[in-house]
N, C-alpha and C positions, 0 to 999 in steps of 0.2 A: 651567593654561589650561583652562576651559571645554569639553567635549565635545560631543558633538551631544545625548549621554544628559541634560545641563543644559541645553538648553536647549529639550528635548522636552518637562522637565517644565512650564515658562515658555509651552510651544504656540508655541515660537519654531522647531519644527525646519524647517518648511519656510523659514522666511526665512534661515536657518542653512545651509540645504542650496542657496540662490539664492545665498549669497555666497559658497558658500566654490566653488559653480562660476562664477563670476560675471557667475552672471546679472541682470537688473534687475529690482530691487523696483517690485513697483504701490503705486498709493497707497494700497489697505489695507494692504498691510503696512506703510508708513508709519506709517498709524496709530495700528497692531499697535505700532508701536516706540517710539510716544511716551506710548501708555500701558501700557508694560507694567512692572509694579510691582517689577523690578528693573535699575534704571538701571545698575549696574555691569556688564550682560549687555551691553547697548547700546554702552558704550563700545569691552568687549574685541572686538567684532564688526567696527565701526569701527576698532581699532586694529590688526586684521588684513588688513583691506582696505589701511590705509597705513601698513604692515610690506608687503604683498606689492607696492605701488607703490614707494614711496622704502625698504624697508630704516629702517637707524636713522636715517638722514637726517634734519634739520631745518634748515630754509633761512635765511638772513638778508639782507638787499641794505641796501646804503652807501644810504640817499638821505635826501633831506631834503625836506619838506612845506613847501608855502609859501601860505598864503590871502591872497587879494590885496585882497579886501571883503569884508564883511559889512553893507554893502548890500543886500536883496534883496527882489523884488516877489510872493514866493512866500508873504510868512506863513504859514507849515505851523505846526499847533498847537503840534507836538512840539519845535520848536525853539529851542533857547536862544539861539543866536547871530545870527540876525538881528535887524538891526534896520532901521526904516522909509525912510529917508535919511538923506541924509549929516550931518545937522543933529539928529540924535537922538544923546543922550550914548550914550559906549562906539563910532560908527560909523566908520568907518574906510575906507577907499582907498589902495593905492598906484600908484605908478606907478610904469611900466620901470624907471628905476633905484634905486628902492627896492628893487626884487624883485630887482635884481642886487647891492644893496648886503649883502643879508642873506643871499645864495647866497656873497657875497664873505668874510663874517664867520664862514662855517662852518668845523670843524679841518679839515676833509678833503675833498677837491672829491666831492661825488655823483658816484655813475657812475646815481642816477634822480632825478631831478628832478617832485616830483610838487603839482601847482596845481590848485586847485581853490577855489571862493566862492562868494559871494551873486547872484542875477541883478541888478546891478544895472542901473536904468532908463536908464541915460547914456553906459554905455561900450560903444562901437561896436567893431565885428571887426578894425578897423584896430588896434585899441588891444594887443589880444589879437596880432595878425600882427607888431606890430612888438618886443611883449615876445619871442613865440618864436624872431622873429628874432636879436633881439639875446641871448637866450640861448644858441640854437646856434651862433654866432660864437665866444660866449666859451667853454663847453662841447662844444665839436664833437662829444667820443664821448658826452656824458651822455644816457641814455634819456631822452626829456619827456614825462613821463603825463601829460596837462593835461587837466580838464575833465570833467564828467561829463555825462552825454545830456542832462540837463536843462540844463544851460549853454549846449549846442549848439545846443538847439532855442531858446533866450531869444537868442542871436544872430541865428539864423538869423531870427526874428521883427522884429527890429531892424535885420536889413540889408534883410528885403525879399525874399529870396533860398531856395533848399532846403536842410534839411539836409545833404543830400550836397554841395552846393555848400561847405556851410561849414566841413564836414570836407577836402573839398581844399583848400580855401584854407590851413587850418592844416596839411595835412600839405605844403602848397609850401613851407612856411615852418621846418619842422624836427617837428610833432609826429609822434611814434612810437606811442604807447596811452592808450588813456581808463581812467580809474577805474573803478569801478563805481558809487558814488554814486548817490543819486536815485533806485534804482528801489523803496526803502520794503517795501510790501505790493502785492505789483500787484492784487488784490481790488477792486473799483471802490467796493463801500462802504465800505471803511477808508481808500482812497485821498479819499473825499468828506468823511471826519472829520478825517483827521490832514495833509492834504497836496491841498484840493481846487484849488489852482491850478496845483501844476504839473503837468508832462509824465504823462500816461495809461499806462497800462502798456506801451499799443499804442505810443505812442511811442517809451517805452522800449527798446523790444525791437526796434522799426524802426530806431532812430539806431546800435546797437550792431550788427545785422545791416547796415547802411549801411556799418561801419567794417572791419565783418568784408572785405564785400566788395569794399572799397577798401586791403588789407593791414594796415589798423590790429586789432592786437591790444588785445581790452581783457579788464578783467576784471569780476565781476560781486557783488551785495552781496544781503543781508535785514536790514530792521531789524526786529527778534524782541521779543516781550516789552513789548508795549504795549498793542492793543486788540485785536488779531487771535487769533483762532482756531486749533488747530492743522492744521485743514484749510487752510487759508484758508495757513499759512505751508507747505503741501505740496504747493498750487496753484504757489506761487511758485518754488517748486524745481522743480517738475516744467515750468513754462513755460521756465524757464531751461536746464531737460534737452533740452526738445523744440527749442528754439535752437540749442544748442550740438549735435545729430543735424544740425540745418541745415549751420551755417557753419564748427564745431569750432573758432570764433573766440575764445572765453574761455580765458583762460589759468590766472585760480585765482578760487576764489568767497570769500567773505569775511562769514560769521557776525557783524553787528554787534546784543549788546545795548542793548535802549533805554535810557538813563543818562534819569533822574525831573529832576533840578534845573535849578529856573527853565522847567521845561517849563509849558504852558500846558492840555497834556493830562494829564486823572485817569486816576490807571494804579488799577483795582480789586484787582490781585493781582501786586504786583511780582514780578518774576523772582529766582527765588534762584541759587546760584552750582551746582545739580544741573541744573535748565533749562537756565541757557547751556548746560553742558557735552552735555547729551543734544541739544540743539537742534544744538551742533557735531557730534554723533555719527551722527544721523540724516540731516544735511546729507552726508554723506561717505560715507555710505551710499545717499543715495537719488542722490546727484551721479556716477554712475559713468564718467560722458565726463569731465569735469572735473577737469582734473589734479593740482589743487592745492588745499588748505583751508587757509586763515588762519589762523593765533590773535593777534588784533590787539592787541597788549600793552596799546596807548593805553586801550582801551575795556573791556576785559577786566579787566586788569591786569596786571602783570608776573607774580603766581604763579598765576594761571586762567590765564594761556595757557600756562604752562610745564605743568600739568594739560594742558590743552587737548591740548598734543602725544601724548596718550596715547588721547586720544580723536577722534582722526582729524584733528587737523588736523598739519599736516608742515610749515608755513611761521611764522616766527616774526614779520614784516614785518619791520623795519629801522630805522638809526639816529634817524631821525624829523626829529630836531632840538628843532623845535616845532611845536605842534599847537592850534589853536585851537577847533574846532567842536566836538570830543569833552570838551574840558576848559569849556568854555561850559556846557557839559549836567552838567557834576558830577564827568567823570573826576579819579579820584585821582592817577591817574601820572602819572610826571617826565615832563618836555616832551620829551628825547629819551636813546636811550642810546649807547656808544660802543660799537665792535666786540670790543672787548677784552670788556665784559660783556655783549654777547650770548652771546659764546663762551663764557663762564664760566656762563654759564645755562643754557646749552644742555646744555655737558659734563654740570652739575650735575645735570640731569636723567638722566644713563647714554647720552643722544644725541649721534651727531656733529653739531658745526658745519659748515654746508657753504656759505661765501660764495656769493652769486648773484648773477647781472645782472638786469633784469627781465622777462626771457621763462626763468628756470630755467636756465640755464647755468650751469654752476659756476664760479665766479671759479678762475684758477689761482695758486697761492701765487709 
């Protein structure tokens, strides 16, 4: 393991000396970290930070993903899964019991149930109230992550009504936590290239501070590796830092690279698989309220995130099932996996498997 004497030679000792008392990084030393010309230093720094939080730990949770349209009035350049309406090939909708038909067809009942789509222009809050109803009937104990800010705030535009009005209304009805989804680049000129209709950053970070202080637990996202800067992706961390100092309402943040295919946006210098991993390593590093880092198999892939776990991320996300948006965009990996091979991925790594619910609990055997 690295000393302080290596990493003195790097000019890394003072950021070396802020973690290992742990204290918090400014955003020079952020920057300090993204360019500094030996990415393997970065990682072991991050992988001490989450050795000294979870130990060998590495997390999984039972749940399954359910997209309900791909509808959506957002056109964001970057994305491959929308489409215009309903009547555009590939578009799609379901309804109530579609979404319980396909929660019905899973091996193993979720204990998270996590929904999330397109805004589309026609389905009203009701539509939305009486799926979560009808889900927590059938699933009484399963967690419902439903929904990311920018869903909330495209309802709450279509009923008429506040935000916050529309997060009770969902939380009367069964929801427990939001995604993270939607908040992209909160930078306002990237947000004006890749994503100029939806929800503002300010947005963003009001509807999850909304949720925060209405008991909803959410968790929070970056999409890395498209047109952004690496300032500009250390603004984004740091707003989500100065957030969670606020409400200490996020539960784990979640590192998503941009997948190129079928996107609409020219990426001039695609991300290679050394970026994600530094991009996870400095997120876990600069994220020091934030209890938890992702490594999202879907998006990643199943052997980057199992890397990933060494470079600061501790959560492996979970059985999946199937997955539409990240596979829309180009991902390669299986729609979902079973517990059995999480666990055998995890081991295989030298790490324990440690089942979770979706606030971090540990499942008990």
């Amino acid at each position: 393991m690295p000393d302080r004497q290596y990493y003195t030679r790097l000019g890394l000792e003072t950021i070396f000396d802020k973690v290992e008392a742990g204290e918090r990084l400014s955003l020079e030393d952020g920057e300090t970290l993204f360019t500094c010309p030996d990415p393997l230093a970065i990682g072991e720094l991050a992988h001490r930070v989450r050795t000294r939080l979870h130990d060998d730990a590495a997390f999984y949770v039972a749940n399954q993903h359910v997209n309900y349209t791909n509808v959506c009035v957002n056109a964001c350049t970057f994305c491959a899964y929308q489409r215009e309406d309903d009547t555009q090939p590939g578009a799609f909708r379901l309804d109530t019991q579609e979404i319980l038909a396909k929660l019905e067809s899973s091996p193993s009942a979720p204990r998270e149930i996590h929904i999330v789509g397109g805004c589309h222009p026609r389905l009203p809050l009701s539509y939305f109230e009486a799926t979560l109803a009808a889900l927590r009937a059938r699933w009484p104990n399963a967690v419902l992550k439903c929904f990311t800010a920018v869903e909330i705030a495209h309802f709450a535009r279509l009923e008429n009504i506040s935000t916050r009005q529309t997060l009770e209304r969902l939380k009367a009805v069964g929801l427990n936590m939001l995604p993270g989804g939607g908040a992209e680049i909160f930078d306002p000129q990237i947000r004006q290239q890749v994503c100029p209709r939806k929800s503002n950053a300010e947005e963003w970070l009001r509807i999850h501070r909304e949720a925060h202080e209405l008991g909803i637990k959410t968790n929070c996202t970056m999409l890395f590796g498209h047109i952004e800067t690496l300032a500009q992706r250390l603004d984004h961390l740091d707003r989500l830092r100065r957030l969670q100092d606020e409400t200490g309402g996020f539960v784990c943040f979640i590192p998503l690279p941009f997948l190129t295919e079928n996107s609409k946006l020219e990426i001039p210098n695609p991300l290679t698989g050394l970026d994600e991993l530094r991009t996870i390593a400095v997120s876990r590093l600069m994220l020091d309220n934030v209890p938890h880092i992702k490594a999202y198999w879907v998006m990643l892939t199943v052997k980057q995130a199992q890397a990933a776990l060494f470079w600061g991320a501790d959560d492996f996300d979970g059985t999946v099932v199937e997955e539409k948006i990240g596979h829309e965009a180009g991902a390669t990996s299986r729609q979902g996996l079973t517990r059995q091979e999480l666990n055998a991925m995890i081991t295989g790594c030298g790490l324990r498997p440690v089942e979770r619910d979706s606030y971090f609990n540990p499942i008990q055997p």
